[in-house]
C-alpha positions in Angstrom: -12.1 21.3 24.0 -13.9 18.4 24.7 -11.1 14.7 24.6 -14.5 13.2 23.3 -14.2 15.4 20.3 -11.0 16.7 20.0 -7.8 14.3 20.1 -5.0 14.9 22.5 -1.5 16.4 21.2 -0.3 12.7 22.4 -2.8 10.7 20.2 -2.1 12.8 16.8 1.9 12.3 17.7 1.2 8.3 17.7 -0.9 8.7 14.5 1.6 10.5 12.8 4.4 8.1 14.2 7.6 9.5 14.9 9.4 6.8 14.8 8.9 6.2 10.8 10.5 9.8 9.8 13.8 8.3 10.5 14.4 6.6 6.7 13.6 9.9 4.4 15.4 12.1 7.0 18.6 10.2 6.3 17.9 9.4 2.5 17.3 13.4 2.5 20.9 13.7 4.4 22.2 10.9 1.9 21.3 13.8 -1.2 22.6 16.4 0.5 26.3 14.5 1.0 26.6 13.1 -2.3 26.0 16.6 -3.8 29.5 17.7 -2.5 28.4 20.8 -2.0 29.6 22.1 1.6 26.7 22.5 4.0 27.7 26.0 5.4 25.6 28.8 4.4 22.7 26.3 3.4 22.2 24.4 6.6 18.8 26.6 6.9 17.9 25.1 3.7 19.0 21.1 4.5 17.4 21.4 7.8 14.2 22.5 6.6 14.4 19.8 3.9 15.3 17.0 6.5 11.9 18.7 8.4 10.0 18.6 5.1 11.1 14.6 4.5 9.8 13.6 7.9 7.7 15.4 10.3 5.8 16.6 7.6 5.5 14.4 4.2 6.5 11.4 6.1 3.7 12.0 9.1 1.2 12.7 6.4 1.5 9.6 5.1 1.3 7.8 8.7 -1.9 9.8 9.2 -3.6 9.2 5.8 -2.1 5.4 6.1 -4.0 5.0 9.4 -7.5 6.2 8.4 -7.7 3.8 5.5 -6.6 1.3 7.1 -8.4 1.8 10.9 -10.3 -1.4 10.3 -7.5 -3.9 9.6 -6.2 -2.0 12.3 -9.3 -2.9 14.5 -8.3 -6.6 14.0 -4.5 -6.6 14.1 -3.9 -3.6 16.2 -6.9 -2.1 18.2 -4.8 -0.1 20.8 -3.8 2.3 17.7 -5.4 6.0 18.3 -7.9 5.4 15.3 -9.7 2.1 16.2 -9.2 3.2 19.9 -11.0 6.2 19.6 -8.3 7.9 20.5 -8.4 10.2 17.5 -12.3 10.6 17.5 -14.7 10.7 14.4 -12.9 11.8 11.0 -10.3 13.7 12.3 -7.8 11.0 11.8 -8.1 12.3 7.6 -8.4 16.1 8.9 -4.8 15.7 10.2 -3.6 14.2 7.0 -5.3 16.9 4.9 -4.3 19.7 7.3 -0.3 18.1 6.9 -0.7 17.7 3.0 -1.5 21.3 2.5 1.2 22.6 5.6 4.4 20.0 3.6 3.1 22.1 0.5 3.8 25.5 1.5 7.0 24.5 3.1 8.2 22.6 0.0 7.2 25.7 -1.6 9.6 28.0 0.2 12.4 25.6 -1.1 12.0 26.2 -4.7 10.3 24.8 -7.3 12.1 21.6 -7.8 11.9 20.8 -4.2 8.0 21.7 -4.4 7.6 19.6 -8.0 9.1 16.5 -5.1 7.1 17.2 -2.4 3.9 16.8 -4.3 5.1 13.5 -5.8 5.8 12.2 -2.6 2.1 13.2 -1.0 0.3 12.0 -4.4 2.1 8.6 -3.7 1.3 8.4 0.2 -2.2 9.0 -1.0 -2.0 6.8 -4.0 -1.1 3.9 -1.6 -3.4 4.3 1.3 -6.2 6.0 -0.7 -8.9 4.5 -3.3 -9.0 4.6 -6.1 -6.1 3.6 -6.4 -4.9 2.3 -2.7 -1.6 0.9 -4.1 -1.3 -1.1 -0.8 -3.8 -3.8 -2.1 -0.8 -5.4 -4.0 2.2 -6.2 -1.8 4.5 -5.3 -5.4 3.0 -2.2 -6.2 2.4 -0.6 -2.8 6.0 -1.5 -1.4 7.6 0.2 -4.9 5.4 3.3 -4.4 6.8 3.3 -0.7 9.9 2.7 -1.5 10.8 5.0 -3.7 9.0 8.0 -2.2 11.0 6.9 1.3 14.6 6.9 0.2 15.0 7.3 -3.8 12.8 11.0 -3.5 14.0 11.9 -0.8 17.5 11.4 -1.7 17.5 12.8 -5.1 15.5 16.1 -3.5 18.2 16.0 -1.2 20.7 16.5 -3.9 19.1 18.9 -6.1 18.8 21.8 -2.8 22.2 21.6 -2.4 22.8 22.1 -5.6 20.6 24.9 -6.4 17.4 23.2 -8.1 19.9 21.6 -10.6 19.6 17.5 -11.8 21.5 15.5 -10.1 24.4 13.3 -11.3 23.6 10.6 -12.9 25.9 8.7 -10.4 23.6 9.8 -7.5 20.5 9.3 -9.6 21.2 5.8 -9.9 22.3 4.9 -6.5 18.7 6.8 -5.5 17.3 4.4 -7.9 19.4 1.3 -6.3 18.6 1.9 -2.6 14.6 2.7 -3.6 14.3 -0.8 -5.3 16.2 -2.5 -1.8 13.3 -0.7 0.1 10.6 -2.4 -1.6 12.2 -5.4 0.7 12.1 -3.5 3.8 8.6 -2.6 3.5 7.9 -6.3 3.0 9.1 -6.5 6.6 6.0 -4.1 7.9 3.6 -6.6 6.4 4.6 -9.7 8.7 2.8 -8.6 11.5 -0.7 -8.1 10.0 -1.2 -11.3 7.8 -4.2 -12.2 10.0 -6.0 -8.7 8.7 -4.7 -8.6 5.5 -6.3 -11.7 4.4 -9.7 -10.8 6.0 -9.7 -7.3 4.2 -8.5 -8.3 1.1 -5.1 -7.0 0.8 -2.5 -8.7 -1.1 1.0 -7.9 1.1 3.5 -10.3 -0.3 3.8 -12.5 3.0 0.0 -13.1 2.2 0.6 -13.2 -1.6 3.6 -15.5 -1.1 3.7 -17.4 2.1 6.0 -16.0 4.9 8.8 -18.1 4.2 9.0 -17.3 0.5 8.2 -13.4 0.8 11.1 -13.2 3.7 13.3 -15.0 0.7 12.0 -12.3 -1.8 12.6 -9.6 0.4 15.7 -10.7 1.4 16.9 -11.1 -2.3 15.1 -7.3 -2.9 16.9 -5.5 -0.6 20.7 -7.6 -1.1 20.9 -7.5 -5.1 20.9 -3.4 -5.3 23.6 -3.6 -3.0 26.0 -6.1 -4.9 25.0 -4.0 -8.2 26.5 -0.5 -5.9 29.3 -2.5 -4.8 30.1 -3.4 -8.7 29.6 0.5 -9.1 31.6 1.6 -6.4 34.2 -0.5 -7.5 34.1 0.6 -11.4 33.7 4.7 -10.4 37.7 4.2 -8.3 35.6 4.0 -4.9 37.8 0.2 -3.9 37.3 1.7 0.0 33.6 2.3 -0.1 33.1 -0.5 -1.8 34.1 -2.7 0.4 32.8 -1.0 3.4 29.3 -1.5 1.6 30.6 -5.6 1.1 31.1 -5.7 4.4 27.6 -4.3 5.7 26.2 -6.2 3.2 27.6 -9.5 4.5 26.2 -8.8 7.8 22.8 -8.5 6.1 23.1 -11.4 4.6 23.9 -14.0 8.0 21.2 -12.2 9.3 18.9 -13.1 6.4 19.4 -16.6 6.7 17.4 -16.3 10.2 14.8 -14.2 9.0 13.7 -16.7 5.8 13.9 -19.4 8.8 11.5 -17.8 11.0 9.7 -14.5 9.1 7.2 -13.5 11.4 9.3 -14.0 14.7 12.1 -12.1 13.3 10.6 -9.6 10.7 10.9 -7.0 13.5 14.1 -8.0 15.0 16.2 -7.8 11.1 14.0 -4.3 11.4 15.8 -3.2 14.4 19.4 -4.5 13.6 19.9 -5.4 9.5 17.7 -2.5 8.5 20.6 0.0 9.7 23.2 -1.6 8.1 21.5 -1.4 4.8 21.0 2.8 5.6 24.4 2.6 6.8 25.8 1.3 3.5 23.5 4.1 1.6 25.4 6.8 3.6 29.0 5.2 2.5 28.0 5.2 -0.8 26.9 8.8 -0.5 30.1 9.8 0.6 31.4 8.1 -2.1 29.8 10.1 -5.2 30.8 13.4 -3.4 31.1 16.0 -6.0 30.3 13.1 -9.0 
């Protein structure tokens, strides 16, 4: 195989970005704690479900993310393996076809509640990168649709394997519900560092909607009101421990805030690397606490 006309195993690993499977792996591992039901005999099943959430649904929508976006990408980041040429000609959407139809027939072997998820999930990562509909033209829109497909989904599938294809609680469905509408704030902080490209292409990302300063503010606020609104829950469902230990993380957040609204596109991608995990953090604690709810 020609490198002209093939990509390298290296290049399609960049494209499909290992590094972003990391937030529906643990919402996925959030659902299968707060089921209570003992991992035992189903760790074959979690496994491939934590597998499904991000090497595979999660990749595919790096890959599908990447074509449609390769020329923003040519302005704010031409090293990428699309606008490099590292992934040559159309393959960059071959990948995200060949992953769409491989997350299928996995989800598939996981029943059909898992499969009914799965499909969700990819018709969302193509909703958002894809026209018609290319959800990621509106910082509101395309942030929810993230959102929710990266930690509410994954954490409700999650809980329904373990619990053999049944509905979740309705004390996990709404802290699913809670940490998806905190994530529309941390995909806020992705936007930061492609303001340049967005406004030359047209796409409305808050920071170019709102300004930096007031779309760190909105995101800040997004991602810290769920969390007092668990911590109220918490509190009301007997969980005084958790709920503090979510206070706690949550107080952290919040000093850390006051530096990103001061200084958004300097610090967008530091708050990523150290107030982002305390906000996953506090969705495990509350996980624990709904075991069994």
């Amino acid at each position: 195989m020609s490198s002209a006309t093939y990509p390298a195993p290296s290049a399609v690993l960049e494209l499909l970005k290992p590094i972003t499977w990391f937030p529906p792996m643990w919402a996925f591992a959030c659902g299968v704690v707060s089921s209570g039901v003992s991992i035992g005999a189903n760790w074959g099943v979690a496994l491939t479900g934590i597998i499904l959430a991000g090497p595979l649904v999660c990749a595919m929508s790096q890959a599908i993310n990447d074509w449609h976006d390769r020329e923003v990408d040519a302005i704010n980041e031409p090293h990428r393996p699309i606008p490099s040429g590292r992934i040559p000609g159309r393959w960059g959407l071959y990948i995200a076809g060949i992953w769409t139809v491989l997350s299928l027939a996995v989800a598939a072997t996981l029943g059909p509640w898992v499969l009914v998820s799965a499909a969700i999930g990819l018709f969302l990562a193509w909703a958002y990168s894809a026209p018609p509909l290319r959800l990621k033209r509106d910082g509101w829109w395309g942030n929810a649709a993230c959102g929710f497909s990266y930690e509410g989904l994954a954490w409700i599938t999650g809980a329904a394997v373990m619990l053999g294809g049944s509905l979740p609680s309705p004390a996990i469905l709404g802290l699913a519900l809670l940490y998806s509408v905190g994530a529309h704030g941390i995909m806020t902080l992705n936007d930061f560092k492609a303001i340049a490209g967005d406004r030359q292409m047209g796409i409305a990302s808050l920071p170019v909607q709102l300004g930096p300063e007031r779309a760190a503010m909105a995101a800040s606020i997004i991602m810290a009101a769920p969390q007092v609104v668990v911590i109220g829950l918490l509190t009301a469902w007997g969980k005084p421990l958790h709920a503090a230990m979510v206070c706690l993380l949550l107080a952290a957040q919040i000093a850390m805030m006051t530096r990103l609204v001061k200084e958004p596109v300097a610090k967008a991608l530091w708050y990523s690397g150290f107030g982002v995990p305390l906000y996953v953090g506090g969705m495990m604690v509350a996980a624990f606490a709904v075991r069994g709810m």
